[in-house]
Backbone as CSV, one residue per row, in Angstrom:
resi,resn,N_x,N_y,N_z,CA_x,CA_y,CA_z,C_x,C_y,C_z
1,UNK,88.418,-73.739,70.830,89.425,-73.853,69.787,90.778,-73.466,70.370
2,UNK,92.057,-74.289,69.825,93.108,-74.489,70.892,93.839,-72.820,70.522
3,UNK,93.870,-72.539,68.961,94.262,-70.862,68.632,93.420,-69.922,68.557
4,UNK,92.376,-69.868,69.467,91.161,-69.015,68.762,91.365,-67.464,68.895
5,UNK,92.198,-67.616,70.056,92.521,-65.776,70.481,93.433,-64.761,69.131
6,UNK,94.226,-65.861,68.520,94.739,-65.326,67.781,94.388,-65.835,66.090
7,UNK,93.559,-66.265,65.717,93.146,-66.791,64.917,92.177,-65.678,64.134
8,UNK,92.022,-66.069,62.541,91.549,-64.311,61.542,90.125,-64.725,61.646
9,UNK,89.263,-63.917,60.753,87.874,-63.322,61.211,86.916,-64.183,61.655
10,UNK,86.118,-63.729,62.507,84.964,-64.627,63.483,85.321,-66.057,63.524
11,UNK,86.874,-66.235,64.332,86.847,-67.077,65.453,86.186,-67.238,66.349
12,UNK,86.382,-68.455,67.203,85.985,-68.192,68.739,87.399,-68.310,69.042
13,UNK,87.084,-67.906,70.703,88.312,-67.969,71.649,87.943,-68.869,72.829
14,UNK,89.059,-68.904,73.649,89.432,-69.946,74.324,87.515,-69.829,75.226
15,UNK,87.395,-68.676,75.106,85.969,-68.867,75.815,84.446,-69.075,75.306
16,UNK,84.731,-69.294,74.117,83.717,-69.620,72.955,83.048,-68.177,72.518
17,UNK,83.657,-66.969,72.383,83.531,-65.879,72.153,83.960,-65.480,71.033
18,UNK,83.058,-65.186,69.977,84.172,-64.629,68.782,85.089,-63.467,69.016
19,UNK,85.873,-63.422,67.988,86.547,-62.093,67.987,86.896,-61.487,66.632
20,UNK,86.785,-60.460,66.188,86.816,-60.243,64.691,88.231,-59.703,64.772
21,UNK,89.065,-60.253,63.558,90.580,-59.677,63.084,91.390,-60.436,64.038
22,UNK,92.445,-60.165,63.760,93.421,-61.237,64.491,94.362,-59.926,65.465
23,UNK,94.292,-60.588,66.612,95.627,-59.677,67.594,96.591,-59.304,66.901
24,UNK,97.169,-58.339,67.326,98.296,-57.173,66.721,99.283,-57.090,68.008
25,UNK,100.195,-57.440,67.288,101.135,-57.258,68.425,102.566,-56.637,67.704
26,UNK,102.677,-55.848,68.792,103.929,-55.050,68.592,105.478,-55.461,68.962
27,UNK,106.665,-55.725,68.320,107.610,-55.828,69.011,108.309,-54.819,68.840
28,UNK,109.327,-54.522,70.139,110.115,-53.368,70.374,110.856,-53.907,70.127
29,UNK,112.506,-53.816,69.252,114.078,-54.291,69.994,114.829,-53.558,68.876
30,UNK,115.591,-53.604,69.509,117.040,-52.645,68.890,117.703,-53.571,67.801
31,UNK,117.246,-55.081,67.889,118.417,-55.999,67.464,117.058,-56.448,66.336
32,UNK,117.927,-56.147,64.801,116.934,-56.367,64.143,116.946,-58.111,63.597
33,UNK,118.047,-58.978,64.249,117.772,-60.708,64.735,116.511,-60.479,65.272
34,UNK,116.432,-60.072,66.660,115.661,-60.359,67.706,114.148,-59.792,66.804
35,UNK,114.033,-58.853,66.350,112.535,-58.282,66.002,112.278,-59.300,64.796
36,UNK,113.334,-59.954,64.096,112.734,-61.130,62.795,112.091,-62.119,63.756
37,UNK,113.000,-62.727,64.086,112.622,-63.854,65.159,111.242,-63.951,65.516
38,UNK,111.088,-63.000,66.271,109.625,-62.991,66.656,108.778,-62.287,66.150
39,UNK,108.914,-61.904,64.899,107.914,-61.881,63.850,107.168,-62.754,62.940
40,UNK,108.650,-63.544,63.137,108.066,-64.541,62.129,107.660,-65.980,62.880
41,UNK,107.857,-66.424,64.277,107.035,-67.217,65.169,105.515,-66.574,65.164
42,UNK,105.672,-65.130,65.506,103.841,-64.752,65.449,103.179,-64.621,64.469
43,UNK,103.794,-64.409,63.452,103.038,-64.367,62.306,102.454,-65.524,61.570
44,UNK,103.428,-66.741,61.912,103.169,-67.977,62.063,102.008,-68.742,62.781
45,UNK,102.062,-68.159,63.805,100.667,-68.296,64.849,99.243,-67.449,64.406
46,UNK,99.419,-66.545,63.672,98.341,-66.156,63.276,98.273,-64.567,63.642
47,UNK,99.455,-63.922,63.960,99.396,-62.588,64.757,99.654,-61.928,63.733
48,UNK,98.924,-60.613,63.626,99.595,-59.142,63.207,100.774,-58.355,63.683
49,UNK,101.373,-58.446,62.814,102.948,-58.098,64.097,103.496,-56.963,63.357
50,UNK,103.908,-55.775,64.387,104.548,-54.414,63.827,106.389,-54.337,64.598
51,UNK,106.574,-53.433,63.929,108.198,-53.620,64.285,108.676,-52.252,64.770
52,UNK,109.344,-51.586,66.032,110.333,-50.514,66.203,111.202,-50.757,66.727
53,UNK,112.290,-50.052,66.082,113.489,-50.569,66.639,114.262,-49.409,67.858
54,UNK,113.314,-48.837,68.609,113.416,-47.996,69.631,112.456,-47.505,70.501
55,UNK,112.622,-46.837,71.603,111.850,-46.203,72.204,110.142,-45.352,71.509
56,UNK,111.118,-44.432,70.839,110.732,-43.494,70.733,109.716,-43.968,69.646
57,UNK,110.009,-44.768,68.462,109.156,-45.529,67.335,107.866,-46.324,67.335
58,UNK,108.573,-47.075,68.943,107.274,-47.610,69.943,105.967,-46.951,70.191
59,UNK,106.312,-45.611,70.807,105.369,-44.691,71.028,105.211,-44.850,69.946
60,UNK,105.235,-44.018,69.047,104.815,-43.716,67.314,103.718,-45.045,66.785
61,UNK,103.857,-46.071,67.043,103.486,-47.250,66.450,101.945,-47.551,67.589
62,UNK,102.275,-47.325,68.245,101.617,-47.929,69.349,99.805,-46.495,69.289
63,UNK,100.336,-45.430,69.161,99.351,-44.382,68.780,98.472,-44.789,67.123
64,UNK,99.407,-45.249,66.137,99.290,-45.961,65.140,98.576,-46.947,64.853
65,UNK,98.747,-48.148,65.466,97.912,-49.363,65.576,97.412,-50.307,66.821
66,UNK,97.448,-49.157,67.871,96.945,-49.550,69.461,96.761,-51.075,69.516
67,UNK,98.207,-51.835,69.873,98.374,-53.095,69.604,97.588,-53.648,70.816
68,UNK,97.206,-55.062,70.519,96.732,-55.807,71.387,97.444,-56.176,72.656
69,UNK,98.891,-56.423,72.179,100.135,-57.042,73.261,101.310,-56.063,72.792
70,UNK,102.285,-55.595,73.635,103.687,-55.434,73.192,104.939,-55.789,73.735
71,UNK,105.931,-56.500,73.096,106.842,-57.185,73.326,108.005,-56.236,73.283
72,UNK,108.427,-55.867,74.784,109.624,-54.608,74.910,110.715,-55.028,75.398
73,UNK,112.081,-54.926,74.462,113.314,-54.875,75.168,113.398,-53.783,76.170
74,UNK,114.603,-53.964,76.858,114.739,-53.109,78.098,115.890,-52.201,77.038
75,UNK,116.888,-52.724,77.246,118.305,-51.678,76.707,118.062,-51.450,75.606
76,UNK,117.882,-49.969,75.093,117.915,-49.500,73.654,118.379,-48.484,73.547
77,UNK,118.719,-47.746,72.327,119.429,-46.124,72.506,118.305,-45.221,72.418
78,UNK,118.320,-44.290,72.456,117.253,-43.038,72.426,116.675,-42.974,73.623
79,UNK,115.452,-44.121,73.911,114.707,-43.953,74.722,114.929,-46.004,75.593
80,UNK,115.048,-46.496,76.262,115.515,-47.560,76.934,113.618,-48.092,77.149
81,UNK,113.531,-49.528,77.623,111.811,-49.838,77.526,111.501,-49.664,78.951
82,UNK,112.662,-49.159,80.036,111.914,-48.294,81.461,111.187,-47.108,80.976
83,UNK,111.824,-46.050,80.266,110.930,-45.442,79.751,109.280,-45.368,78.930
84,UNK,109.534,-46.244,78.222,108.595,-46.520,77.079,107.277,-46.954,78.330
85,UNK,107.172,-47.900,79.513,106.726,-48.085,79.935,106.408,-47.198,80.846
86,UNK,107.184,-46.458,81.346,106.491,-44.886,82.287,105.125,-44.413,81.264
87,UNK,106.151,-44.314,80.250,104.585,-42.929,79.501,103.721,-43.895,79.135
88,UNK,103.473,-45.029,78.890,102.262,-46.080,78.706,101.469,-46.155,79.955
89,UNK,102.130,-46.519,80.713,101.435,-46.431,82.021,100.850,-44.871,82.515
90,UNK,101.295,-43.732,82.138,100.977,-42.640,82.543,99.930,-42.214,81.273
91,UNK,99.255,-42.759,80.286,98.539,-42.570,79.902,97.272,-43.136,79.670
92,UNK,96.326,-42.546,79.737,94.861,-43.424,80.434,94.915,-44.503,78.908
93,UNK,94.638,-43.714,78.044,94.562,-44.299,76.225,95.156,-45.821,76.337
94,UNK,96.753,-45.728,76.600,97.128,-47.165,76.141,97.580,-47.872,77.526
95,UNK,97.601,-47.298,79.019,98.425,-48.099,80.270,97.810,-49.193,80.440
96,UNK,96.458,-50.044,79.531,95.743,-51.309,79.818,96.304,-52.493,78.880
97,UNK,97.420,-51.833,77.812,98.028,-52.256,77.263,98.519,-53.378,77.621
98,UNK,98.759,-54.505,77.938,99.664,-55.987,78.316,101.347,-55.698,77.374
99,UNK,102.392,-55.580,78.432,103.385,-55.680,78.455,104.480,-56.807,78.563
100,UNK,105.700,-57.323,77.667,106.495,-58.313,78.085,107.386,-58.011,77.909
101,UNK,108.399,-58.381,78.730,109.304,-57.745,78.525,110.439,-58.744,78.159
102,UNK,111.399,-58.520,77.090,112.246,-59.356,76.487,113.445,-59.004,77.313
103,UNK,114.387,-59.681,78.270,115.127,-59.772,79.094,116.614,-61.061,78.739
104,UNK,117.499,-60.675,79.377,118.362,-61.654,79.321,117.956,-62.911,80.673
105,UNK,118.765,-63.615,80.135,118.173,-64.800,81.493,118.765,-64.222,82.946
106,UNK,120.156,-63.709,82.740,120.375,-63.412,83.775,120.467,-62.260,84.737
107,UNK,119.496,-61.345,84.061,119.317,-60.510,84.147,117.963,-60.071,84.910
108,UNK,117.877,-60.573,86.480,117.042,-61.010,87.305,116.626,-58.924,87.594
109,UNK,117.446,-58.375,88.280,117.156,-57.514,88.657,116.578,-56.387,87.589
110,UNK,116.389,-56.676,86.404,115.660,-55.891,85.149,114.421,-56.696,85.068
111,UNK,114.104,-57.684,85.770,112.559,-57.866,85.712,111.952,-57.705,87.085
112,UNK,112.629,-57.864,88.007,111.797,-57.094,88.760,111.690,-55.285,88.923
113,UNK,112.490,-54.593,88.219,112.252,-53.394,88.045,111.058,-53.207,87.042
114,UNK,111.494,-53.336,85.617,110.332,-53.919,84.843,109.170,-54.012,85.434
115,UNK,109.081,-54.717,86.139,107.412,-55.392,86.850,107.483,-54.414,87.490
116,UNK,107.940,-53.679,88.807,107.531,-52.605,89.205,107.249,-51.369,88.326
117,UNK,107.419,-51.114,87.203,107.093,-50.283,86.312,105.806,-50.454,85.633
118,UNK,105.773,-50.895,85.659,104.187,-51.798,85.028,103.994,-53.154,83.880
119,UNK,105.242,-53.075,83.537,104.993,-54.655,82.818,104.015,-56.204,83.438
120,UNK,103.836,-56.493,82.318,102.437,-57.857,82.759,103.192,-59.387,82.686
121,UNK,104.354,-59.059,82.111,105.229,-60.521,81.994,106.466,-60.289,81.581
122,UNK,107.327,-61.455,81.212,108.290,-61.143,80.947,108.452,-62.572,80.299
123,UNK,109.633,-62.327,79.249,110.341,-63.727,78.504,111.688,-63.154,78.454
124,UNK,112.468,-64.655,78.396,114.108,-64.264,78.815,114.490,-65.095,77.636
125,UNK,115.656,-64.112,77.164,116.558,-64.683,75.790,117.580,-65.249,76.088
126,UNK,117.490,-66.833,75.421,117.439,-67.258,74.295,115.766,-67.940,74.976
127,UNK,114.784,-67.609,74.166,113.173,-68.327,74.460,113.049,-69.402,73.421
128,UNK,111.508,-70.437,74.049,111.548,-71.634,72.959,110.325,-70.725,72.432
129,UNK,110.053,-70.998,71.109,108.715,-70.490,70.322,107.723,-70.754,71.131
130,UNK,107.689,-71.906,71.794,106.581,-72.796,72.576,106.097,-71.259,73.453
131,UNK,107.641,-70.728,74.332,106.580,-70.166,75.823,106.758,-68.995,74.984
132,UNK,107.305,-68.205,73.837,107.058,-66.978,73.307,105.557,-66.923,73.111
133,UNK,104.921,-67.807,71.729,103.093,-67.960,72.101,102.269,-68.092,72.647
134,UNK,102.684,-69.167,74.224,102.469,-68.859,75.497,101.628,-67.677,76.035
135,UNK,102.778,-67.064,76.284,103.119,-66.074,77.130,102.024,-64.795,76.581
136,UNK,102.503,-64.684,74.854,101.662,-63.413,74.326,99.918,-64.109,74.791
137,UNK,100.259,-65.412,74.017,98.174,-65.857,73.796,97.928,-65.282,75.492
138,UNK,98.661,-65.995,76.814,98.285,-65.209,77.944,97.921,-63.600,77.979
139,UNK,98.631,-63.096,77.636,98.310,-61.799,77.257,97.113,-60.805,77.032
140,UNK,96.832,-61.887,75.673,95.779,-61.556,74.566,94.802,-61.484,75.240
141,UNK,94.685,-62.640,76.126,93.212,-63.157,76.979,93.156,-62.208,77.736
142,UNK,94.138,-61.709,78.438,93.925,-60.476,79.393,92.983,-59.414,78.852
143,UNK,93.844,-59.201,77.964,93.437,-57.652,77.090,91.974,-57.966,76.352
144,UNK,91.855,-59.287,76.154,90.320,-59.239,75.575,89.298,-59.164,76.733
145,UNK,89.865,-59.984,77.855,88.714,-59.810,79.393,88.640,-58.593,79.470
146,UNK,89.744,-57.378,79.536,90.155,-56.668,80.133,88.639,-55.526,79.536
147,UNK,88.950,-55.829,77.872,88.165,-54.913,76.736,86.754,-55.501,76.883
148,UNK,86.491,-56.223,77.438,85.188,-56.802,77.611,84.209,-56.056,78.757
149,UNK,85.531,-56.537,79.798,84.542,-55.122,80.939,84.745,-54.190,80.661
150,UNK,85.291,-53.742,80.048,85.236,-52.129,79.815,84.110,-51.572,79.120
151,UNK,83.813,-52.520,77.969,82.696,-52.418,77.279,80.917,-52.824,78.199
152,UNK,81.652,-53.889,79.185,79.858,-53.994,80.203,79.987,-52.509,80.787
153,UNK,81.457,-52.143,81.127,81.027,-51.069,82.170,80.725,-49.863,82.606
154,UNK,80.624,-49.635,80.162,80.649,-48.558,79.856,78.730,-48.435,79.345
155,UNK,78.044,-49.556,79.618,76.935,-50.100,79.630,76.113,-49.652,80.777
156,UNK,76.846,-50.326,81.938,75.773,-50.061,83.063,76.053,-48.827,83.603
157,UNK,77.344,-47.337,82.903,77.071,-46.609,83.309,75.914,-45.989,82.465
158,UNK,75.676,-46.271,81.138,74.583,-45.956,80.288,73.440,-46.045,80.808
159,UNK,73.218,-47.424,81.569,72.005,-47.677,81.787,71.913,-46.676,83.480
160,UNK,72.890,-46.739,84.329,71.977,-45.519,85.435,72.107,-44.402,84.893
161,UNK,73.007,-43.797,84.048,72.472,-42.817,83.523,71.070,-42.202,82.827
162,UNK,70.145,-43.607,82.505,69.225,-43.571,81.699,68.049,-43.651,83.056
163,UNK,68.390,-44.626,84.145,67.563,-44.755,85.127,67.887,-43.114,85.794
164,UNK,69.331,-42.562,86.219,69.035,-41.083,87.142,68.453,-40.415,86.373
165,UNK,67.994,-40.138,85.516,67.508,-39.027,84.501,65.652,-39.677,84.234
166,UNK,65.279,-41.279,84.436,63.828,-41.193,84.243,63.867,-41.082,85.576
167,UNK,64.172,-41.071,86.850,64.191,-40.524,88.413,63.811,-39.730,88.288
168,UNK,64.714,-38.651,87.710,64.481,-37.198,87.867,63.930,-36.854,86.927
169,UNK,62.841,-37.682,86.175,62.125,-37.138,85.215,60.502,-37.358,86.121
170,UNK,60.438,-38.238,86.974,59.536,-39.027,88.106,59.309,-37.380,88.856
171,UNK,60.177,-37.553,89.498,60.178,-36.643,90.767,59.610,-35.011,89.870
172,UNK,59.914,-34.592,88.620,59.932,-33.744,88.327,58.306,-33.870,88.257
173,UNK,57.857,-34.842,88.013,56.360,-35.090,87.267,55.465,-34.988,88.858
174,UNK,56.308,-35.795,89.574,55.632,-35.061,91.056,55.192,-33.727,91.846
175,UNK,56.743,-32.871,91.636,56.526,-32.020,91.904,55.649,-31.156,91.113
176,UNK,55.599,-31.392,89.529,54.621,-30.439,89.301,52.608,-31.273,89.515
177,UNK,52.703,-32.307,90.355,51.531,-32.403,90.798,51.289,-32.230,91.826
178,UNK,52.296,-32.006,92.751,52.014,-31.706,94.080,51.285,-29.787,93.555
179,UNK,52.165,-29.390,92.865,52.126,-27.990,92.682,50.884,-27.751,92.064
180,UNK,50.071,-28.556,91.007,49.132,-28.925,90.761,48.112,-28.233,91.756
181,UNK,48.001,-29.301,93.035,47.000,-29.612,94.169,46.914,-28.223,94.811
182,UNK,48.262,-27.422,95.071,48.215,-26.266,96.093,47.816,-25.473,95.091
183,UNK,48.049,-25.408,93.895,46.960,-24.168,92.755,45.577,-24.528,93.139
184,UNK,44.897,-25.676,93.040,43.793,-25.555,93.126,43.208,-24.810,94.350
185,UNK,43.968,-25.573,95.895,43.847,-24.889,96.792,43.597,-23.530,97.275
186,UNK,44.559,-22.958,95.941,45.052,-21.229,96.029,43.991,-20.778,95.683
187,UNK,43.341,-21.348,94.320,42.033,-21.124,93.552,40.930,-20.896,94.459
188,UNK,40.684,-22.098,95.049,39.511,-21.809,95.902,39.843,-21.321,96.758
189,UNK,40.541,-21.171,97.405,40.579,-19.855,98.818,40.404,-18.464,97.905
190,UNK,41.107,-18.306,96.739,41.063,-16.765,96.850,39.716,-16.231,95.116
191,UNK,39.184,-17.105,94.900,38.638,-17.179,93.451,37.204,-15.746,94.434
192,UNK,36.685,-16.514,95.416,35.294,-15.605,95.915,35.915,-14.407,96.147
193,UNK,36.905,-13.810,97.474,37.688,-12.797,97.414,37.980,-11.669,96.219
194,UNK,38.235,-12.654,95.412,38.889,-11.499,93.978,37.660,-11.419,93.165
195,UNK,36.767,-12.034,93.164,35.477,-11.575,92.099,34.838,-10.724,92.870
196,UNK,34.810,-10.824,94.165,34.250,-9.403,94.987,34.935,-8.136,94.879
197,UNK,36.342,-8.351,94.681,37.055,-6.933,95.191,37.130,-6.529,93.501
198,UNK,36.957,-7.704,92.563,36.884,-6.654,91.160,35.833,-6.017,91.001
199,UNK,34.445,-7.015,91.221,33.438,-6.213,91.280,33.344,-4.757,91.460
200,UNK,33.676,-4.345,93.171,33.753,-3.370,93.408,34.474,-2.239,92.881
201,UNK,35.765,-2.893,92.375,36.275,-1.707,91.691,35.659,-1.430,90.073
202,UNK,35.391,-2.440,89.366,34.660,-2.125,88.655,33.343,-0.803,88.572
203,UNK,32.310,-1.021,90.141,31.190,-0.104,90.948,32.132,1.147,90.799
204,UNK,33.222,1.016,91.218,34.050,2.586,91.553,34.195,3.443,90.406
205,UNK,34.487,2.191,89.392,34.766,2.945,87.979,34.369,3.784,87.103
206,UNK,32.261,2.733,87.420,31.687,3.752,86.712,31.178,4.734,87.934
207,UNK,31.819,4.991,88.870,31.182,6.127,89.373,31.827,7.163,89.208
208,UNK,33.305,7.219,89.287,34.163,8.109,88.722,33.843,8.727,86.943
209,UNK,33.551,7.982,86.557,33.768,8.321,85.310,34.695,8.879,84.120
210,UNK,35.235,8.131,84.267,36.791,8.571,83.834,37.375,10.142,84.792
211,UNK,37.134,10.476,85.865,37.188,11.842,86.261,38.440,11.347,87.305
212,UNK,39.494,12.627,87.037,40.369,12.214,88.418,41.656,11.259,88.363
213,UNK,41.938,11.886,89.730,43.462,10.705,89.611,42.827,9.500,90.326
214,UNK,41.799,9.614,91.048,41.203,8.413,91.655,40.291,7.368,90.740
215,UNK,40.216,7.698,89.514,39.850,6.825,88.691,41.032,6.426,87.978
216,UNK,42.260,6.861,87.317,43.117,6.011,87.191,43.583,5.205,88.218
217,UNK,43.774,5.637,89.282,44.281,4.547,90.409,43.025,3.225,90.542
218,UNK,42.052,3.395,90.515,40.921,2.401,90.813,41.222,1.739,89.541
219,UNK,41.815,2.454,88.210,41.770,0.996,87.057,42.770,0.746,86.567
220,UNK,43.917,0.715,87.815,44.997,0.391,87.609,44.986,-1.317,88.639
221,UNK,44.503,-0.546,89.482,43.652,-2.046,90.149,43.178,-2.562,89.595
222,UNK,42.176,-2.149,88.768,41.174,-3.124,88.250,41.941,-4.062,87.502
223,UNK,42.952,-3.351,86.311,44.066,-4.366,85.614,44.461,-5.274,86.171
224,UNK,44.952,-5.134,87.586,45.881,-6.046,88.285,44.819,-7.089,88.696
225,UNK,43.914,-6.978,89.348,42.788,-7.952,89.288,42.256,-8.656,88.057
226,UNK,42.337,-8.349,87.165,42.155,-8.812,86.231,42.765,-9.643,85.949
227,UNK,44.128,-9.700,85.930,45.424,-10.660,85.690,45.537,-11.583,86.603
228,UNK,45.332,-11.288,88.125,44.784,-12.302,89.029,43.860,-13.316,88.663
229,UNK,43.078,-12.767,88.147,41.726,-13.502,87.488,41.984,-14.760,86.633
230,UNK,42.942,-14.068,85.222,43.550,-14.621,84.267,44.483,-15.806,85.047
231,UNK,45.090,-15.567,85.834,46.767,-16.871,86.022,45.323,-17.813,87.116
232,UNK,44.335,-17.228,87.897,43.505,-18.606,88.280,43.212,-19.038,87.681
233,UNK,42.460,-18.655,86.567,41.913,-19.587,85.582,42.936,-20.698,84.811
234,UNK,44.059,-20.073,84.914,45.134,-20.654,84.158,45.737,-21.950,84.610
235,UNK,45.681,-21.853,85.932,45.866,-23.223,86.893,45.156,-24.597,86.103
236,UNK,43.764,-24.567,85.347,43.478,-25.453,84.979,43.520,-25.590,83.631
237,UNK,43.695,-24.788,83.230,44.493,-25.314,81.688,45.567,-25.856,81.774
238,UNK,45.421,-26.787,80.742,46.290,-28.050,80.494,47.890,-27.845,80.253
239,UNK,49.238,-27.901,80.382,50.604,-27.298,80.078,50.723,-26.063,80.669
240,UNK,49.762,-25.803,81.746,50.171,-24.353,82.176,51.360,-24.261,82.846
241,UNK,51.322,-24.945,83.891,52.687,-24.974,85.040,53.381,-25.805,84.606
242,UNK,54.524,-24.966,84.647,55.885,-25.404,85.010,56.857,-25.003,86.012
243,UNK,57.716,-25.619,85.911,58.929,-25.332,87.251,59.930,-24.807,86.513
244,UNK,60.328,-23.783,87.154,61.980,-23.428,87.005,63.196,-22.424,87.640
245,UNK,63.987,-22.611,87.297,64.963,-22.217,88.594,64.756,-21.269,89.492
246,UNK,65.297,-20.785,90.182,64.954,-19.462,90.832,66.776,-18.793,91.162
247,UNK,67.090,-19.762,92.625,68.070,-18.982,93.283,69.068,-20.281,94.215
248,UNK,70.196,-20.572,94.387,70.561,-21.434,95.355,69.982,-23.159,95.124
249,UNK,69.712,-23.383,94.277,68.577,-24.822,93.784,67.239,-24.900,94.164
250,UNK,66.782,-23.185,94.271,65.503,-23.176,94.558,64.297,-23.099,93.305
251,UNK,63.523,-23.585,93.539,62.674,-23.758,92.259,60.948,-23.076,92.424
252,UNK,60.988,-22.906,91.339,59.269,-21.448,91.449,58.608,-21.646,90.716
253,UNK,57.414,-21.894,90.602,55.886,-21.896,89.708,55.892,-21.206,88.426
254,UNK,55.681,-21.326,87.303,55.961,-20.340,86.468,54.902,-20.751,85.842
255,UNK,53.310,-20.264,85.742,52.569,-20.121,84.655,52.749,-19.392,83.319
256,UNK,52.586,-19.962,82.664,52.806,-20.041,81.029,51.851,-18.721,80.662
C-alpha cells in the first residue's frame, strides 16, 4: 500500500507489515507560518502532528508523546535545534529518534553541522509538499525497521537468557550426580569401618557403666558415630544432597 506507514489502525506498510495508530510526528519552529504549513500537509497525509515553538518545548513534547519523526528548525531563541539535538542524542530513551532538519536553501554549512550532530535528513525552505512526505515517510520506515530489531533483539536476548540458565540448570544436575557417585563410593569404603568402631564403643559402654570420665568420653564418640551412621544412610535418600556455596566460587555437599 502506497501510504501504509502513515496510514490509521491495522494498515500494512510498505513491507506488508501492519502497524497499529498512525506516526506522530513532531514539528519544532519558531515561525508559527512554518509549524501550520507542515501540519497541515501531514495531517493531510495521515500523520499525528504536535507543535513547539522552541527548544526547550521540544524536549517537553518529545518526553510527552515520544514521536515517531521530528522536524527541527536550527535558529530559535531559548534553546537553537544544535542543542535540542545534543541532548536527544545523549539520551539512550529518545537518540533513535529520526531527525530533519528544516534549513534555508542556502544555508549549506548548517546541514552539514546538523548531520554531524546527529540529524537523519534534512529539508530546505521554501519545500514542495511532495519531498516534505518524502522525506518524513523515509523516516518513518527507519524508525519502524529500527523498532523492529529492537524488539527481535530484545527476544534473542530472552531466549539465551532462557538457554544460559537451562545450561546451568544441566551442569547443576550433573554435578549433583557426579556427587551422587562419590557418596556412594564414600559409603562403601567407610559403612564396614564405622559399624565396627561403633560396635566397639558401644562393648566399652556397657563395660563402664555409666562410671567415670572415660565413659562420657566413649559416648561422646558413640554420638558422633552415630551421626556418621545417620548422613551415610542419608546419601540414599531421595532430595538429600545438595550443593552450595562455600568460599571464592567454591562449592560443598550439604546433606539435608
Amino acid at each position: 500500500m502506497k501510504d501504509g506507514w502513515k496510514k490509521a489502525l491495522k494498515t500494512k506498510n510498505n513491507y506488508g507489515v501492519e502497524v497499529s495508530g498512525m506516526s506522530t510526528i513532531l514539528v519544532v519552529d519558531d515561525s508559527s507560518t512554518m509549524r501550520m504549513k507542515c501540519s497541515q500537509i501531514l495531517k493531510h497525509h495521515g500523520f499525528t502532528v504536535y507543535e513547539a515553538d522552541n527548544g526547550e518545548v521540544a524536549l517537553q513534547k518529545v518526553e510527552e508523546v515520544n514521536p515517531d519523526v521530528i522536524l527541527l528548525d536550527i535558529i530559535m531563541p531559548k534553546m537553537d535545534g544544535y542543542e535540542v539535538l545534543r541532548v536527544l542524542k545523549n539520551d539512550e530513551k529518545y537518540n533513535k529518534i529520526p531527525v530533519i532538519l528544516i534549513t534555508v536553501k542556502a544555508e549549506g554549512d548548517d546541514i552539514v553541522t546538523g548531520l554531524n550532530e546527529g540529524a537523519d535528513d534534512y529539508v530546505s525552505k521554501p519545500f514542495r509538499e511532495q519531498e516534505l512526505v518524502a522525506r518524513v515517510n523515509a523516516m518513518v520506515r527507519v524508525k519502524y525497521l529500527f523498532d523492529k530489531l529492537t524488539i527481535q533483539n530484545q527476544s534473542l536476548q530472552k531466549v539465551n537468557t532462557e538457554l544460559y540458565n537451562a545450561h546451568q540448570t544441566i551442569l547443576e544436575q550433573e554435578k549433583i550426580s557426579l556427587v551422587g557417585q562419590l557418596m556412594v563410593g564414600i559409603h562403601h569404603e567407610l559403612r564396614n569401618p564405622l559399624a565396627a568402631a561403633l560396635s566397639d564403643a558401644q562393648i566399652v559402654l556397657k563395660f563402664f557403666r555409666n562410671e567415670g570420665e572415660q565413659f562420657y568420653f566413649v559416648s561422646d564418640i558413640e554420638e558422633q558415630l552415630q551421626r556418621m551412621k545417620e548422613i551415610l544412610n542419608n546419601i540414599f535418600v531421595k532430595d538429600t544432597i545438595e550443593l552450595e556455596e562455600y568460599i571464592d566460587g567454591i562449592q560443598m555437599v550439604k546433606l539435608k
